[in-house]
C-alpha positions as CSV (number, residue, x, y, z in Angstrom):
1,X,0.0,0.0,0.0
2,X,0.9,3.2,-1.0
3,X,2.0,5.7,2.2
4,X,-0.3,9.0,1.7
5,X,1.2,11.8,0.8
6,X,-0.3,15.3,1.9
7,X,0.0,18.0,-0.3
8,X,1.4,21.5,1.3
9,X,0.9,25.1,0.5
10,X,3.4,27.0,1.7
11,X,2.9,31.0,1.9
12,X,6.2,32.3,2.5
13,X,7.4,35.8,3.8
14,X,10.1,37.5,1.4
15,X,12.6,39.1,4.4
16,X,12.2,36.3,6.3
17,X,10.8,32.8,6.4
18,X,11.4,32.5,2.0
19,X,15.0,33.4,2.8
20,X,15.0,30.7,5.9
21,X,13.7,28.1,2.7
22,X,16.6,29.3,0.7
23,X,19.5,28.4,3.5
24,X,18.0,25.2,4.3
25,X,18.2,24.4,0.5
26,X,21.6,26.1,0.1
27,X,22.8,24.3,3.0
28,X,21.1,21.0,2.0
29,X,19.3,20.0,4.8
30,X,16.8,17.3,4.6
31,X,12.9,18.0,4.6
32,X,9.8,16.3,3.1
33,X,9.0,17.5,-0.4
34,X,5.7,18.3,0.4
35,X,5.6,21.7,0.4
36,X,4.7,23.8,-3.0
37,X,5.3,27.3,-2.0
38,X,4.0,31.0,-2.6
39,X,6.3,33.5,-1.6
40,X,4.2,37.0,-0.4
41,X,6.2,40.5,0.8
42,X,3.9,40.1,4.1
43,X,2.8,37.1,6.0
44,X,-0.2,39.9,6.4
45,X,-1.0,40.0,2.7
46,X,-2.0,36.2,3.2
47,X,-6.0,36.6,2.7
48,X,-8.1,34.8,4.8
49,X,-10.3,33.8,1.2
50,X,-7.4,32.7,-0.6
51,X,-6.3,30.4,2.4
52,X,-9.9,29.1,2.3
53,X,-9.5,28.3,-1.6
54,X,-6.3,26.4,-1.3
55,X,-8.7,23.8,1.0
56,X,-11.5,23.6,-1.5
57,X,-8.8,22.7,-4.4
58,X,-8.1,20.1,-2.2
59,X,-4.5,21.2,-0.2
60,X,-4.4,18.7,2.7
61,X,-2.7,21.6,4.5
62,X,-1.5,25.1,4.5
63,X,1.4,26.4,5.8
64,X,1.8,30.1,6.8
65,X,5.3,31.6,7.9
66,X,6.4,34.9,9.0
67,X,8.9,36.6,10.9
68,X,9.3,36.4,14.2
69,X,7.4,39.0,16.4
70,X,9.7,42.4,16.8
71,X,11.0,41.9,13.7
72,X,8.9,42.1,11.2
73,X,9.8,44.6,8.0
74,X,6.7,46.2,8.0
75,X,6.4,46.1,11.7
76,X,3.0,44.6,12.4
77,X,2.5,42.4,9.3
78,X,2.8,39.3,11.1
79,X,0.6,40.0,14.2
80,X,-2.3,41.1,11.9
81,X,-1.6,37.8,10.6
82,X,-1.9,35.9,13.6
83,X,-4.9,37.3,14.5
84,X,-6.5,36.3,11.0
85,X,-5.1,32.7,11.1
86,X,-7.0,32.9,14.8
87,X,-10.3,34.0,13.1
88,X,-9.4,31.6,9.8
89,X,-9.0,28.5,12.5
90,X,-12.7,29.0,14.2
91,X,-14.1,29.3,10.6
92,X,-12.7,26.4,9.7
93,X,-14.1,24.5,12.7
94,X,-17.1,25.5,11.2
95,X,-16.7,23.5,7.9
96,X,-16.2,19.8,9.0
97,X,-12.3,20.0,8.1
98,X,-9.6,20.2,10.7
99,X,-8.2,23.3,11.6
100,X,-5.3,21.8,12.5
101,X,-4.3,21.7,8.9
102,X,-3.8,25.4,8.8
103,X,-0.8,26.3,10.7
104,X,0.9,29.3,11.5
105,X,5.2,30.0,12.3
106,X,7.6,32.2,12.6
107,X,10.7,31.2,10.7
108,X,14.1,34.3,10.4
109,X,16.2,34.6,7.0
110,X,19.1,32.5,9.6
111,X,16.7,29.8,10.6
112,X,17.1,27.2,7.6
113,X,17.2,24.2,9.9
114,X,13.8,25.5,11.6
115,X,12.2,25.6,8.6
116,X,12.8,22.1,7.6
117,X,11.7,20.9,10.9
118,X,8.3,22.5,11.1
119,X,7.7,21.2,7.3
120,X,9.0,18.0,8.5
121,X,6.8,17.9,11.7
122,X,3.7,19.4,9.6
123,X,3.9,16.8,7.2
124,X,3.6,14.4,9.9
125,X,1.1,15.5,11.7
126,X,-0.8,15.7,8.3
127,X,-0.2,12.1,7.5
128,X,-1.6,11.1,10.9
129,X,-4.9,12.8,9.9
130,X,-5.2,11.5,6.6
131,X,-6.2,13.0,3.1
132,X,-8.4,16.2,3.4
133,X,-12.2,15.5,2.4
134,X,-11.6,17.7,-0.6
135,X,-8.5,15.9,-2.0
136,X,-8.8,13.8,-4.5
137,X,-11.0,13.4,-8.2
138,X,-14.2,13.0,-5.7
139,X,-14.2,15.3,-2.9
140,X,-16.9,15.6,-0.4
141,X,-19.6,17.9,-1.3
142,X,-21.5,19.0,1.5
143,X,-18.3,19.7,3.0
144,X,-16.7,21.5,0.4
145,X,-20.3,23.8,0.3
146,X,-19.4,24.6,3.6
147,X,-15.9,26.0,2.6
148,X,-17.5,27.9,-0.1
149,X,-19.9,29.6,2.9
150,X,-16.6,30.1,4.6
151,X,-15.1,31.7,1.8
152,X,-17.4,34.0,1.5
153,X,-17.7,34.4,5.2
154,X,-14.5,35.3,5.8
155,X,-14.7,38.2,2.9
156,X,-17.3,40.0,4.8
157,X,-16.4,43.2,6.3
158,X,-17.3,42.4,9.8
159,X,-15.0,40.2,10.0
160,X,-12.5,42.0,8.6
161,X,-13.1,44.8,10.8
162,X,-13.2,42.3,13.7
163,X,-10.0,40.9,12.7
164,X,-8.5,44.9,11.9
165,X,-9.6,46.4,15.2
166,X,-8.5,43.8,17.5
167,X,-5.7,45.3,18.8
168,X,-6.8,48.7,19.3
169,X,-9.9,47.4,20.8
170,X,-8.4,45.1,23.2
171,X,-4.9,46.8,24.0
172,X,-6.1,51.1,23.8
173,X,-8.0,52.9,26.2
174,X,-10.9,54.9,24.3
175,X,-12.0,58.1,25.5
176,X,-13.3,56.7,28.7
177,X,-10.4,54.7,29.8
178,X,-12.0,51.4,29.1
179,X,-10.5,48.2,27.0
180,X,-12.3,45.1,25.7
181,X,-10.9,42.2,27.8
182,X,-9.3,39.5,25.6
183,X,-11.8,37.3,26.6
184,X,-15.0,39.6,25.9
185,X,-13.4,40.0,22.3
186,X,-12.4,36.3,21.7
187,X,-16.6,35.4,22.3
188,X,-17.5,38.5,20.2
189,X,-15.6,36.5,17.3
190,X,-16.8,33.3,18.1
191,X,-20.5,34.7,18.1
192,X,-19.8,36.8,14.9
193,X,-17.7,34.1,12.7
194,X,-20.5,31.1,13.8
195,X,-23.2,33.9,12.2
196,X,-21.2,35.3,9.1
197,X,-20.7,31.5,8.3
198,X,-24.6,30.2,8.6
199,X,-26.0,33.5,7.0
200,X,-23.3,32.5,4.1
201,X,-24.5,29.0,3.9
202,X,-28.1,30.4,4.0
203,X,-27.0,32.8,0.9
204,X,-25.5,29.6,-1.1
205,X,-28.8,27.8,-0.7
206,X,-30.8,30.4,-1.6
207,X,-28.9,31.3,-4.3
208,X,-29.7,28.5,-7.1
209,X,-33.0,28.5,-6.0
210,X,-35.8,29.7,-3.8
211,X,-35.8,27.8,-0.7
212,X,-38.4,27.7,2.9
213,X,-37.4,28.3,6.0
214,X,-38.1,24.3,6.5
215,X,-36.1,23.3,4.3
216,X,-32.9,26.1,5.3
217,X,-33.3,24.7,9.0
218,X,-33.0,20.8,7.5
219,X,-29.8,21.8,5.7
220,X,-28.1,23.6,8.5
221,X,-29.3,21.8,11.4
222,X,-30.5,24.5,13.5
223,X,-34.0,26.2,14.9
224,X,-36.4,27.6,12.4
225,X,-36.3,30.8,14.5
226,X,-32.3,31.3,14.1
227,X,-32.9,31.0,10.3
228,X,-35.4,32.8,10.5
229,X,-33.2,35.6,12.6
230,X,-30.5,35.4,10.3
231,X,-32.8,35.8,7.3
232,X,-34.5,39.3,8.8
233,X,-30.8,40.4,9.1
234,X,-29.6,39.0,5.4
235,X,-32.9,41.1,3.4
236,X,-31.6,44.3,5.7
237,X,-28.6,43.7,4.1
238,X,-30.2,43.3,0.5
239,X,-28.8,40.0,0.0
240,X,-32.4,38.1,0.0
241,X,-35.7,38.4,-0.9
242,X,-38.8,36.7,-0.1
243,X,-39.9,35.7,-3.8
244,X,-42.9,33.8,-3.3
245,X,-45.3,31.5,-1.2
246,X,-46.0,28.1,-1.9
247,X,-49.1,27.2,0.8
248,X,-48.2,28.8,4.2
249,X,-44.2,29.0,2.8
250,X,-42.7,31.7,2.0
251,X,-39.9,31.0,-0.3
252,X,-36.4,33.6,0.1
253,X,-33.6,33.6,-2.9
254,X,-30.6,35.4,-3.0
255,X,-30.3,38.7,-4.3
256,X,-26.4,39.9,-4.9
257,X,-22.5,38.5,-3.8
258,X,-21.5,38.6,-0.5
C-alpha cells in the first residue's frame, strides 16, 4: 500500500521565512517535499479567502510563515496575521475540516534548519490525519459547500473589521479609559464568525433556487427561529428576498455577492 502523501501550501514571507527556505536548501538540509510554495512580501497579505481556496482545491494543509514577532519589516505584518489565522481556524471548525491543517510560524532569514523541521513535523502531523475530504478526483460535497460559505464568510467586512480592530480594541483605552478584555473579544468573534458563516451557507442555498425556512433549517441543522433571525438580518442587508409563497411558505432567494 501506497504511504499517503499530503500535499502543502506553503505561503512564504520575502525578508524572512522564503529566505530561511533558501538556507535550508543552500545548506542542503533534509525535509519532506511536500511543500509547493508562494512566496508573499507580508505574512499579512495572506488573505483569509485565498487560504480558504487552497482547501477547497483540495491542499491537505497550509502552511503560513512569518517573521518572528519584533521583527517584522513592516512592523506589524505578522501579528495582523496571527490574529487572522485565529479568526481563519474558528471558521474552519465550522466547515467539517480540521483546523489543525492550517498552521501558522515564525521562521528568520538564519533559521534554515527550523524551517525544515516545522515542514518535517507538519507533514507528519498531516499524515496522521489523513487526506483532506476535498482531496482527490471525488471530494466531499457538502463539506466543500461549507468551505464555499466560509469563503465568502471570511470576505465580509465584519470580520474584517473584527480581525483589523482587534488590537486597538483590546490593548487602547478609548475616551473613557476602558479596554475590551481578551476574553470579551475572543466570544465576540466566536459569536460573529458562527453567524457570518450560517447566513453565508443560507446565501449559497438560496442562491440556485428559492428555498423555505423548513427546508434552510434541515440543511443547516439548527432552529427555524435562528434561520429565520439570520434571514431578517440577510434582506436588511439586500442580499435576499422573499420571492414567493407556496401554501403557508414563504420562499427567500438570494439577491447579490456577499
Amino acid at each position: 500500500m501506497v504511504e499517503f502523501e499530503p500535499k502543502i501550501i506553503g505561503f512564504l514571507c520575502n525578508w524572512c521565512s522564503y529566505a530561511g527556505a533558501d538556507l535550508a536548501g543552500v545548506s542542503r538540509i533534509q525535509y519532506p517535499p511536500n511543500i509547493r510554495v508562494i512566496r508573499v512580501m507580508c505574512s499579512g497579505r495572506v488573505d483569509p479567502v485565498i487560504v480558504l481556496e487552497m482547501f477547497a482545491d483540495g491542499a491537505d494543509g497550509v502552511l503560513v510563515m512569518g517573521c518572528h514577532p519584533g521583527e517584522c519589516h513592516y512592523l506589524e505584518g505578522n501579528l495582523y496575521a496571527e490574529r487572522r489565522i485565529k479568526m481563519l481556524k474558528r471558521l474552519i471548525a465550522c466547515t467539517g475540516l480540521e483546523p489543525e491543517r492550517l498552521r501558522l510560524e515564525w521562521v528568520s532569514a538564519a533559521e534554515g534548519s527550523r524551517f525544515a523541521d516545522i515542514v518535517t513535523d507538519f507533514t507528519n502531523q498531516l499524515k496522521s490525519l489523513g487526506p483532506s475530504a476535498l482531496a482527490g478526483e471525488k471530494p466531499d460535497e457538502p463539506i466543500l459547500a461549507c468551505v464555499r460559505a466560509a469563503e465568502n464568510a471570511a470576505g465580509t467586512s465584519r470580520l474584517r473589521t473584527l480581525v483589523g480592530r482587534e488590537k486597538k480594541l483590546t490593548e487602547e483605552e478609548n475616551v473613557y479609559g476602558e479596554k475590551v478584555a481578551q476574553e470579551e473579544f475572543d466570544e465576540l468573534m466566536e459569536e460573529s464568525v458562527k453567524e457570518e458563516y450560517l447566513r453565508s451557507r443560507i446565501y449559497l442555498l438560496a442562491k440556485d433556487k428559492s428555498i423555505s425556512i423548513e427546508e434552510l433549517t434541515k440543511h443547516l441543522g439548527v432552529d427555524s427561529e435562528i434561520v429565520l433571525r439570520h434571514i431578517v438580518v440577510m434582506k436588511r442587508r439586500g442580499l435576499l428576498k422573499m420571492d414567493r409563497i407556496e401554501g403557508d411558505n414563504p420562499l427567500y432567494i438570494a439577491l447579490e455577492a456577499i
